[in-house]
N, C-alpha and C positions, 0 to 999 in steps of 0.2 A: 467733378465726375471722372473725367481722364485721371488727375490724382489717383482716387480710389480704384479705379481699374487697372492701372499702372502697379497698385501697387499689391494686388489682389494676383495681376499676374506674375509677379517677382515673387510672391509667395509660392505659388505654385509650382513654379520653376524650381526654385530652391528644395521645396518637398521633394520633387520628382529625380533632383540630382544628388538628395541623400534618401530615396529610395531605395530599398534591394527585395532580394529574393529570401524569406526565410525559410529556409529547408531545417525542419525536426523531427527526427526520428522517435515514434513512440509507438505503443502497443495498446492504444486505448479506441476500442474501436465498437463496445457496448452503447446502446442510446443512452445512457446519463454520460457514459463519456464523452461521448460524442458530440453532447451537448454543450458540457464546460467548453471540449475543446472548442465547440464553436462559436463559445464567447473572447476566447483569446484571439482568436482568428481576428474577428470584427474589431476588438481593440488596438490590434496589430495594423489593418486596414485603413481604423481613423486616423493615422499617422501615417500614411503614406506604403507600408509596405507587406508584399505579397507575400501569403503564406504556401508552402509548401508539404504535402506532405510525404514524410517518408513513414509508410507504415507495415509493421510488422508483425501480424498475428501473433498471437501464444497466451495470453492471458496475465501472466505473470513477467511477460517480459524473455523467455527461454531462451529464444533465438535471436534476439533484437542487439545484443550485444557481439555476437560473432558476425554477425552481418555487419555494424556498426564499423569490428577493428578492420575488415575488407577496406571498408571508406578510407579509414583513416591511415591506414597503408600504401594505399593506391593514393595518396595528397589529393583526396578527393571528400574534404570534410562536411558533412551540413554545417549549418550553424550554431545545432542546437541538439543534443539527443536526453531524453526522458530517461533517470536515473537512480536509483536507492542504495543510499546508504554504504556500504564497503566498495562496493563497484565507484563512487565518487574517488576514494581515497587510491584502491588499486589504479583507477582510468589517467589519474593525477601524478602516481608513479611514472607511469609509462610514459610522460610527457604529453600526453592528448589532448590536457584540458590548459584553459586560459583563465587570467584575469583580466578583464580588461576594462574594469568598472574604474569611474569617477570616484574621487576621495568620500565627494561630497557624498555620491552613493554610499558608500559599503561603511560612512560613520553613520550616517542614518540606518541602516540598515540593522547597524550592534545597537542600535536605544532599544528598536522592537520586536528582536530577534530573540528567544530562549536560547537560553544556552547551549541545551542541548544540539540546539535547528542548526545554532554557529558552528558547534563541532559537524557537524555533518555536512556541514556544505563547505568547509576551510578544507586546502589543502597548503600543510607550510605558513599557516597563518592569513591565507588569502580564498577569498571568495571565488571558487572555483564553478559554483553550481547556486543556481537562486532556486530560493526551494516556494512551493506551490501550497501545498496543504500539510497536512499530517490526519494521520487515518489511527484510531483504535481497531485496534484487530481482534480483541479478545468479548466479541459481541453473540449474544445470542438473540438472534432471531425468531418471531412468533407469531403464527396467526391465531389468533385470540379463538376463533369459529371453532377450530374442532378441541378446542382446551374447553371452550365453555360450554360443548356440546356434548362432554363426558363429563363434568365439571372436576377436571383435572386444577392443582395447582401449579404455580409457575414451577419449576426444579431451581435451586440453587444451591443443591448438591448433586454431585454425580449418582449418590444412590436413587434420587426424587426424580434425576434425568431417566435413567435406566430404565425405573420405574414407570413414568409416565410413557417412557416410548413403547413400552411393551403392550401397555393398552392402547394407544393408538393404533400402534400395527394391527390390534386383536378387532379393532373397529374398521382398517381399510386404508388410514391415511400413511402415509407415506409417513415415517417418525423424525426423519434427519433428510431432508434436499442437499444433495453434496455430486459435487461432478468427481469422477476419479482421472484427477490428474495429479502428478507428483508434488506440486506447490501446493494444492487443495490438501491433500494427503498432508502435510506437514502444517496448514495452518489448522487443521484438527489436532494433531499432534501434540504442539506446543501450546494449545491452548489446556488441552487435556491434565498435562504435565504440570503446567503452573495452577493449574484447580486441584491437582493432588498433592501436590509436592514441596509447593510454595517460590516464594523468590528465589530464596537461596539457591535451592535446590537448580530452579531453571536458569540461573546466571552459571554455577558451577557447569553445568551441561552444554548450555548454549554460546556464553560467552569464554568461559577457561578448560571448556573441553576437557576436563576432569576426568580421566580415566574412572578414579574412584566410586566418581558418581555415575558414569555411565554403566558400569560393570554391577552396580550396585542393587542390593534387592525391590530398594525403590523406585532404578527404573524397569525393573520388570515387573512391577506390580504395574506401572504406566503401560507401560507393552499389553498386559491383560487386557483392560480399559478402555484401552485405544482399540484391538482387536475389536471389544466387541462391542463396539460402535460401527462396525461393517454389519451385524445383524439390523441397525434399521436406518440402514439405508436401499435403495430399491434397484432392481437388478439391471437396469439399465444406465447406471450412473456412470459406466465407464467413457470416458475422454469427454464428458458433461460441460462445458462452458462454466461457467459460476453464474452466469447471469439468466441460462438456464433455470437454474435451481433455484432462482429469485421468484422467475415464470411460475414456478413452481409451490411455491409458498404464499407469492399472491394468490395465486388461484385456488388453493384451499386443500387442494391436493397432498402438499406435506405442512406437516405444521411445524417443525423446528429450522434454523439455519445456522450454521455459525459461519460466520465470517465477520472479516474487517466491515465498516462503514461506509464503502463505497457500495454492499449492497441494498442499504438504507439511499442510496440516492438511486440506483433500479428503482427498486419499489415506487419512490414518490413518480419516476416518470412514468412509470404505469396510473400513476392517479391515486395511488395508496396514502392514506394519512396516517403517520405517527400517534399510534397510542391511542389509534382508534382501528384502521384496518392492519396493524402492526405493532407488536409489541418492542421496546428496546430494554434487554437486558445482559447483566456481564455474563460469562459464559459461567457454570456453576465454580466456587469456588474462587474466583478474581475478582470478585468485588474490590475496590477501590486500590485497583493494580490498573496501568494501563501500558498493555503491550503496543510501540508505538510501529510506524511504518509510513516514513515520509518519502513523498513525490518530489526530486526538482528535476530542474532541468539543465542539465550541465552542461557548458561553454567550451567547445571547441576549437582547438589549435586554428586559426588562418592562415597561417603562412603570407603573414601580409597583406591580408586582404584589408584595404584599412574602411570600405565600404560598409562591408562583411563583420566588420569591428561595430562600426556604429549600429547598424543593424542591431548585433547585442546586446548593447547598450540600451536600446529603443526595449528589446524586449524583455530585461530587465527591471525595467520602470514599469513595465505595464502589470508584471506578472507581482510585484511587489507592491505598488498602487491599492491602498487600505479599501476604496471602492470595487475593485478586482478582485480583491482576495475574498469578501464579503460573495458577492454575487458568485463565482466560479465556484465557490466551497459550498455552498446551500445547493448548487445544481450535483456538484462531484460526491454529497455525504460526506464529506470531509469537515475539517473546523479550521481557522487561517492559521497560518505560522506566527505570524504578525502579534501578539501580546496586547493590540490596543485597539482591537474590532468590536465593536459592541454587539454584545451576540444576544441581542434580546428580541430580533428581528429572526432567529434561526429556529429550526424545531427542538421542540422538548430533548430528542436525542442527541444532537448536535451540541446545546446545553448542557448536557449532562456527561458529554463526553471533555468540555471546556474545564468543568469542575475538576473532576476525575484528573487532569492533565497537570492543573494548577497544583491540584493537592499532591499528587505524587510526587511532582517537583519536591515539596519538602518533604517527604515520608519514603523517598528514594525504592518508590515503586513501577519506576518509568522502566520497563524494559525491552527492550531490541526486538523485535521479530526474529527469528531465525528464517521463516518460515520467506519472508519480504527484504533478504538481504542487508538487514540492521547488525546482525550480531556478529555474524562469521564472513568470513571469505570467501569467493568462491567455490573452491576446493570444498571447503569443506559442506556447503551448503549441500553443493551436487552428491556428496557421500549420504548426509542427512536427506533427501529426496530420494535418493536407489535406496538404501537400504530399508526408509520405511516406508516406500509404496512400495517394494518388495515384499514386505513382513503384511501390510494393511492386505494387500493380493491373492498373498498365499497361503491359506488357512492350515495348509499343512507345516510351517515354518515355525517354529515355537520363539516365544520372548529370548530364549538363553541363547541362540543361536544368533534370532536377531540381534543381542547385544554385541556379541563376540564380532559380527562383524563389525559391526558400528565403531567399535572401540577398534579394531587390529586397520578398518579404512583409516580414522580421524586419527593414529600415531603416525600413520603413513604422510598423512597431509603434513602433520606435525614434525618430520623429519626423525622419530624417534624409528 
C-alpha cells in the first residue's frame, strides 16, 4: 500500500513540474465554439495543464492578429495563437512561429495529414502550426418550413436562387440571413463568383490576381449578382454576428444562409437536426467544388522557455489525437484534417462534405477561400474586403467602378 502511494505521489509531482500555463489567442467565442473549445480545454486539463485564454472578438479573426504582433514584440508570447492559412506562412517569415515537435510527431503526423493540410501548416518544410479542422465554405443553408410552405424548390442555380428569394420576401421571410460585415461580404462574394464563373475563373482572380480577369466582363457580370443579393437581405443586417443569422434561420425567420460549416455546428447546438430542421446544400452552381478554410493553431517563438516548449508539445497530441479530432469536429461543424476518422458516426452533412473533399483532391476542385485567408496575403485580402463591402454598401457605386478599383488596389499590393 505505501508502494502504491509512494508511487501515485511521484506521479503527480512529476505532472505538476511539467505542468504549465497555456495562454491561446483565438476569436472563437459563438456557443458551438465555445463548445469545441471547451473540449480542448478538458483534454489539455487531463494532462496536467492550465488553459488560458486570450480572446479577441471579430468573428473572422480582424483584430486578433495585430493584437497578437503587440505580444510578440514586446517578448511576451502565448503559446499558442489560432490561425489560417497565408498568415501561417507570412507569421513563419517574420520569425514568430516555432517547431518544436518530436520526429516521432511530425512522421506520424505526414501518414494522416492531406497534402494540402501539410502545405498549410509547413513553413520551410517544418510544422510550424497543427491544424484542427477544415471547414467547406461554399454551403447553402435551409430551413425546409418556409421552402415547403410555398412549395418552392431547392435553387441550384442562381437564376432558381433569385427566383425563389423573391417569393419568399413576397410572403415575409427574410430570403438571405447575412450579417454585413466585410469577411461576411466576401464569403458571399466568392461564393457567388465560383457558381458563375467557375474554377478557373476564381483561381485566376483569387489566387493569380489576374488583372485580365478582374477587369473582365465576367467579373462584372459577378458584381451584378453579387449586388443584388443585397435586395434579400433584411435591413437590419448591418455589423450582424454570423451566428446571429444562424438565430435567424433556425427560427424560421429567414430561410436561406450561406456560409462555411461552422454554422452547421450553431444550428445543431441550438438542437437543430440535419436534414430534417436544416437543409445542406453547395451554394448554387459548386457542386462538387470544395472551397476549403482550415483552422490551426500556430506555435509560438519561446525564447527559451523549455517548459513552454513541452507544454506545446502536450498540446499538439491532444489537438492531433484521432479521438479529439472526431469529437471537437462534430461539435465545431467542421470534418478532421486526419485522412483516417471514420466518419460514419458524423451527420449526413459532415459526410457529405468528407466526400466532396476526397473527390476534389483528384478532380483538382479544392479551392482557397479568399474570403478565410487561404488564397491571398494579407494585403491583398484587406483590398478584396474595402472594395467589396464598399461596392455591396453602396448602391450608388456601379460594377465598372468597382472593378477599376479593385484591379488599380491589387497592382499596388503587387508592386506593379
Amino acid at each position: 500500500m505505501k508502494k502504491v502511494l509512494l508511487t501515485t505521489a511521484l506521479l503527480t509531482m512529476a505532472m505538476n513540474c511539467s505542468a504549465a500555463t497555456v495562454e491561446v489567442l483565438h476569436y472563437w467565442t459563438s456557443e458551438s465554439e465555445s463548445a469545441a473549445l471547451n473540449l480542448l480545454k478538458q483534454e489539455l486539463a487531463a494532462k496536467g495543464d492550465t488553459w488560458q485564454d486570450f480572446t479577441v472578438k471579430g468573428g473572422g479573426g480582424e483584430s486578433a492578429y495585430s493584437v497578437l504582433q503587440t505580444r510578440m514584440i514586446a517578448g511576451n508570447p502565448p503559446t499558442a495563437a489560432l490561425m489560417e492559412g497565408k498568415f501561417i506562412q507570412e507569421w513563419g517569415a517574420l520569425g514568430f512561429l516555432s517547431s518544436p515537435y518530436t520526429k516521432e510527431q511530425t512522421e506520424a503526423w505526414d501518414r494522416v495529414l492531406p497534402p494540402l493540410i501539410r502545405q498549410i501548416t509547413q513553413y520551410h518544410g517544418e510544422y510550424v502550426a497543427v491544424p484542427v479542422n477544415n471547414h467547406r465554405i461554399n454551403w447553402l443553408w435551409i430551413n425546409p418550413k418556409p421552402f415547403n410552405a410555398l412549395h418552392l424548390a431547392i435553387p441550384t442555380t442562381w437564376d432558381e436562387f433569385f427566383a425563389a428569394a423573391d417569393k419568399l420576401k413576397a410572403a415575409g421571410y427574410i430570403p438571405l440571413a447575412h450579417g454585413g460585415q466585410a469577411w461576411q461580404d466576401a464569403t458571399l462574394f466568392e461564393n457567388i463568383l465560383l457558381g458563375l464563373e467557375g474554377g478557373q475563373f476564381y483561381r485566376d482572380v483569387f489566387e493569380k490576381l489576374d488583372s485580365k480577369a478582374i477587369t473582365s466582363d465576367r467579373m462584372i457580370r459577378v458584381l451584378q449578382r453579387f449586388r443584388q443579393l443585397h435586395d434579400d437581405i433584411d435591413p437590419k443586417s448591418a455589423g450582424r454576428p454570423w451566428h446571429e443569422s444562424a438565430e435567424l434561420l433556425y427560427s424560421g425567420k429567414a430561410a436561406m444562409m450561406i456560409m462555411g460549416d461552422w454554422a452547421k455546428g450553431e444550428l445543431m447546438q441550438m438542437g437543430a437536426v440535419p436534414n430534417k430542421d436544416f437543409l445542406c446544400v453547395a451554394t448554387p452552381g459548386t457542386e462538387g467544388y470544395f472551397i476549403y478554410g482550415t483552422d490551426s493553431f500556430a506555435i509560438l517563438q519561446q525564447n527559451g522557455n523549455a517548459t513552454a516548449v513541452e507544454a506545446q508539445r502536450r498540446l499538439a497530441d491532444v489537438l492531433m489525437d484521432p479521438d479529439f479530432q472526431r469529437r471537437f469536429n462534430q461539435l465545431k461543424g467542421s470534418i478532421p484534417v486526419r485522412n483516417d476518422i471514420d466518419m460514419s458516426t458524423f451527420d449526413v452533412c459532415a459526410q457529405q462534405a468528407a466526400k466532396v473533399f476526397k473527390d476534389a483532391e483528384k478532380t483538382n476542385r479544392l479551392l482557397p477561400s479568399m474570403a478565410h485567408s487561404m488564397a491571398v496575403d494579407v494585403q491583398a485580402k484587406e483590398v478584396f474586403f474595402r472594395v467589396l463591402n464598399d461596392f455591396f454598401t453602396h448602391p450608388n457605386q456601379t460594377p465598372e467602378q468597382a472593378v477599376m478599383q479593385l484591379n488599380t488596389a491589387l497592382m499596388a499590393v503587387k508592386g506593379y
